[in-house]
Rosetta silent file (secondary structure, phi, psi, omega in degrees, C-alpha in Angstrom):
SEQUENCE: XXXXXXXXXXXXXXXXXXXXXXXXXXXXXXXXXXXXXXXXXXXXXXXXXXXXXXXXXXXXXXXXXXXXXXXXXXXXXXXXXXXXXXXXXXXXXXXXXXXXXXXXXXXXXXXXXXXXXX
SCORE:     score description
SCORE:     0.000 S_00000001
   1 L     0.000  114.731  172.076  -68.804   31.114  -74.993 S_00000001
   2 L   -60.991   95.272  178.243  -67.678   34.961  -74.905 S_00000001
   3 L  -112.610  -16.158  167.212  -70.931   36.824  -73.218 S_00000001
   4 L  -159.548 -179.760  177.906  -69.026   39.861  -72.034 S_00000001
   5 H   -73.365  -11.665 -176.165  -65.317   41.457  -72.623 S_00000001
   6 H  -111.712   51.466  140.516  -64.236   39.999  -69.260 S_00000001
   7 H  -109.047    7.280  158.267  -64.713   36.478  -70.590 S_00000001
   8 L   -84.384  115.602  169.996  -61.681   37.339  -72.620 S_00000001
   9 H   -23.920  -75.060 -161.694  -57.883   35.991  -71.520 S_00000001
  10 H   -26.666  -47.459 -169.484  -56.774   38.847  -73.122 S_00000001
  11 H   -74.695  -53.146  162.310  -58.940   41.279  -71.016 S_00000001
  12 H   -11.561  -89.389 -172.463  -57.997   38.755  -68.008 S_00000001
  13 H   -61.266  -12.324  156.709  -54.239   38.901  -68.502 S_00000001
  14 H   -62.797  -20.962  169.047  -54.168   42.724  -68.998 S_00000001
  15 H   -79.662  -52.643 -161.147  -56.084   43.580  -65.685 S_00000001
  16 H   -56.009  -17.961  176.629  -53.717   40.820  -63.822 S_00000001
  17 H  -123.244   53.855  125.371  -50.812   42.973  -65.186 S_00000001
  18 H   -86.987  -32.937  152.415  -52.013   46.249  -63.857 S_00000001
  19 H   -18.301  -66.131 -126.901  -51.859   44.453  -60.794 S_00000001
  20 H   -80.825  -50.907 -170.098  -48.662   43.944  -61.550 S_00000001
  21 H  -106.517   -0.847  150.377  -47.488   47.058  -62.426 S_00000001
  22 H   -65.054  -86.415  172.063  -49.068   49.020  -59.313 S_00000001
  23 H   -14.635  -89.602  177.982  -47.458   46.342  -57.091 S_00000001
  24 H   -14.450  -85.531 -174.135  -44.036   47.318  -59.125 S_00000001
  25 H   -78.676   16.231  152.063  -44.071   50.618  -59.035 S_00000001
  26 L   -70.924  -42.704 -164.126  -45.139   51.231  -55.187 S_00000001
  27 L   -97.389   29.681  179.850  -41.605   50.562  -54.769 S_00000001
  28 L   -60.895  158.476  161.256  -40.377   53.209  -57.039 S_00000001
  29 L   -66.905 -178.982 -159.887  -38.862   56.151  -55.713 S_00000001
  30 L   -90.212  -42.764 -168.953  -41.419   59.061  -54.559 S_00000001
  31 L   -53.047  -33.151  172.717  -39.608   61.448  -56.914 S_00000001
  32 L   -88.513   17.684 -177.328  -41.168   59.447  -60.024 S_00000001
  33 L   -71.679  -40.954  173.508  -44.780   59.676  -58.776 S_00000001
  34 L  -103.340   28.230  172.958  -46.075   62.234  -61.590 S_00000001
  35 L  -100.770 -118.969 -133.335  -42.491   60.793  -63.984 S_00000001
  36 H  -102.438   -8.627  164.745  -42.535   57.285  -64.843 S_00000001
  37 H   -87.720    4.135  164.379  -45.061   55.638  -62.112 S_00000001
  38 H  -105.368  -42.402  171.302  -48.197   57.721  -63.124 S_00000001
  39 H   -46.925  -45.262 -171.450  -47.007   56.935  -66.784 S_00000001
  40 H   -58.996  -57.868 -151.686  -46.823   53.302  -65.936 S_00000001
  41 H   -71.774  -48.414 -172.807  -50.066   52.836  -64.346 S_00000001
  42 H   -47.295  -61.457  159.722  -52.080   55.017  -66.764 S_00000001
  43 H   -70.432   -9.021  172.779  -50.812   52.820  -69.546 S_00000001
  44 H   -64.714  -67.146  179.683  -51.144   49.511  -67.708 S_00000001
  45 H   -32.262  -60.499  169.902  -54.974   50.743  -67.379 S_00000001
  46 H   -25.540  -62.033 -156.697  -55.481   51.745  -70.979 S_00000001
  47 H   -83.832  -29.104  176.743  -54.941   48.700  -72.693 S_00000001
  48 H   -80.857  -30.128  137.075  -58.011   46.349  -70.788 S_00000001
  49 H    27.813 -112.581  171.350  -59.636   49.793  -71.013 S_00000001
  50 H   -59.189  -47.547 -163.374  -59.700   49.833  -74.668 S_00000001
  51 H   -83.330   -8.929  169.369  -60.325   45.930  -75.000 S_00000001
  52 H   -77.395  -37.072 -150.561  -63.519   46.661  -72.857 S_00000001
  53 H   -86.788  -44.020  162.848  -64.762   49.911  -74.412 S_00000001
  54 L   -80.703   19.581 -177.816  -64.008   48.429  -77.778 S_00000001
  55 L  -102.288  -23.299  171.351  -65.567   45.383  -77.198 S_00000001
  56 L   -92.623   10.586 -171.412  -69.058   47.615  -76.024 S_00000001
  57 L  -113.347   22.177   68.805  -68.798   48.880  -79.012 S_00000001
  58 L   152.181   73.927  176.284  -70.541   46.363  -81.116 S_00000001
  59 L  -152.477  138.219  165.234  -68.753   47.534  -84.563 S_00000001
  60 L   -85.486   -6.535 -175.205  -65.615   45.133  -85.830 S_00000001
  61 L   -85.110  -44.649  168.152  -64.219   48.370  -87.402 S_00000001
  62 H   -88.387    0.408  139.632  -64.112   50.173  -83.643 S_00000001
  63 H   -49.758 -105.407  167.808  -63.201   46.910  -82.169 S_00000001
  64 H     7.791  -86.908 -164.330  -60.213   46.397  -84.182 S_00000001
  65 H   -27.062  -62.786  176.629  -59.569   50.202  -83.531 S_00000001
  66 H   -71.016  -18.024  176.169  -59.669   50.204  -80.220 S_00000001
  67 H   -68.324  -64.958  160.904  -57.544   46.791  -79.645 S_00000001
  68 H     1.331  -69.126  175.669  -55.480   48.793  -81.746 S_00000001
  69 H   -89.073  -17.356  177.725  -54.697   51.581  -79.298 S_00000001
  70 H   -88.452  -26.397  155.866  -54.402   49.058  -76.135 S_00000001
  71 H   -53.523  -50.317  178.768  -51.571   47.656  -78.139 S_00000001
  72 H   -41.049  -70.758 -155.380  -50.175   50.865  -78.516 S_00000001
  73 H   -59.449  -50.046  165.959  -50.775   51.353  -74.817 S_00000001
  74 H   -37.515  -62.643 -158.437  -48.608   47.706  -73.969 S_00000001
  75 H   -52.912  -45.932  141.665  -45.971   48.850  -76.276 S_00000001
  76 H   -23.967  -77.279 -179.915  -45.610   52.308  -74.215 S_00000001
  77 H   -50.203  -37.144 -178.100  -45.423   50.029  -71.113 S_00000001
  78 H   -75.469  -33.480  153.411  -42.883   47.987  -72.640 S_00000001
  79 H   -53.639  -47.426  176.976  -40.897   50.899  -73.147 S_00000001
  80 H   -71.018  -19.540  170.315  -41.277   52.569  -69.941 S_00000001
  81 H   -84.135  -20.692  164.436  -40.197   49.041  -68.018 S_00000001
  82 H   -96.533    2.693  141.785  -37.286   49.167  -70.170 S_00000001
  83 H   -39.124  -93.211 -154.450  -36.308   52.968  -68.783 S_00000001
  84 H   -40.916  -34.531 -171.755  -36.875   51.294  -65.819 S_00000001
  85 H   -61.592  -30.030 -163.355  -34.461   48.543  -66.033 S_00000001
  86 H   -96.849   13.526  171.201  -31.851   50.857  -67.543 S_00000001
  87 H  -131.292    6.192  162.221  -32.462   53.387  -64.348 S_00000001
  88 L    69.730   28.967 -175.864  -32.309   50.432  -61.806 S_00000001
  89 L  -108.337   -5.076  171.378  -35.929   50.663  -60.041 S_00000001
  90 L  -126.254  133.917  164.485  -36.853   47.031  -61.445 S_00000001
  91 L   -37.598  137.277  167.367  -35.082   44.090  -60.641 S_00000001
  92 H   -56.493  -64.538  160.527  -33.921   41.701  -63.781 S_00000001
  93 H   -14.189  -55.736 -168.296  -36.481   39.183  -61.863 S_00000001
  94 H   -85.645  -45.979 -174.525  -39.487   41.215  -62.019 S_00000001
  95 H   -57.706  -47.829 -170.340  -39.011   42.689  -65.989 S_00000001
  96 H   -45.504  -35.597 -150.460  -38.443   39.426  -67.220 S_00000001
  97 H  -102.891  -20.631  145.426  -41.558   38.154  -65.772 S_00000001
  98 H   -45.971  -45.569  156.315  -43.120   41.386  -67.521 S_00000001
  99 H   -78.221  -11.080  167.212  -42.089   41.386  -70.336 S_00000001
 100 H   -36.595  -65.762 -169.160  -43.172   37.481  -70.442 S_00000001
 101 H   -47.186  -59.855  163.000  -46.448   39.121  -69.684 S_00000001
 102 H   -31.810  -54.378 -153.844  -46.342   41.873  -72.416 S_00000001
 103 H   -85.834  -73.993  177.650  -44.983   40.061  -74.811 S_00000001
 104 H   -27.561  -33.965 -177.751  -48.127   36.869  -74.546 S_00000001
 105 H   -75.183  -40.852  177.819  -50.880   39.924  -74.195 S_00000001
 106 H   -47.856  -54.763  176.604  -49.252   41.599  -77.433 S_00000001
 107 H   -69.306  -43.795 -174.558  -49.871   38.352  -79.457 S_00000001
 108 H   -90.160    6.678  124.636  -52.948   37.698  -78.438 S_00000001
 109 H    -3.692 -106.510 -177.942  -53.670   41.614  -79.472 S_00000001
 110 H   -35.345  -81.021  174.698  -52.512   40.907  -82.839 S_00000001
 111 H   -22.308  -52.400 -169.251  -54.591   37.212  -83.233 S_00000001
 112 H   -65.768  -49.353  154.539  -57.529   38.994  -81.942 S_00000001
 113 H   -43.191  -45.653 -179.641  -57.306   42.078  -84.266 S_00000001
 114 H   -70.697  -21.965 -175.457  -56.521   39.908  -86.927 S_00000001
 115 H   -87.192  -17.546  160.471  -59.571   37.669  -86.808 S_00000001
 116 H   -68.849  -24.291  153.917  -62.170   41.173  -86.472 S_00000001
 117 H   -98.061   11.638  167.718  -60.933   42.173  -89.553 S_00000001
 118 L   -35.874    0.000    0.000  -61.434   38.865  -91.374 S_00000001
């Protein structure tokens, strides 16, 4: 039984990979602290964010909406980890097990979106 937005995986696996991506990007260089590790984090945040604030907002049309933009907001992050990869500050080791992450939160996005507008 769903009684708040953090009885959602979704919302779950989306904090655990702000974790994720703090952890990551401590060990960035200092020179990317307002570049691509302020970028990172902001957009890590965004998407459980959005699945809370549209989840308070008791409408399926600004539900939807907002699930909406924290996809958007993964899809950033998956871009900016693959900068990183292609600029050497994350290990083949760690993106893989990000995008793993990314890619499972994205689907259940999409499922979730799809069944609010039903």
């Amino acid at each position: 039984m769903i009684k708040s937005y953090k009885d959602l995986i979704v919302w779950q696996k989306s904090v655990d990979l702000v974790v994720l991506i703090y952890q990551i990007t401590d060990k960035f260089p200092a020179k990317e602290k307002f570049g691509l590790i302020s970028q990172m984090q902001r957009a890590s945040v965004s998407i459980s964010s959005n699945i809370a604030e549209g989840y308070g907002r008791q409408s399926s049309g600004s539900y939807a909406q907002f699930l909406s933009i924290a996809r958007g907001s993964l899809f950033e992050l998956e871009t900016q980890i693959e900068l990183c990869i292609r600029l050497e500050y994350i290990l083949r080791v760690e993106s893989e097990k990000l995008l793993i992450e990314t890619t499972e939160i994205s689907k259940m996005l999409t499922s979730l979106i799809s069944k609010i507008r039903k």
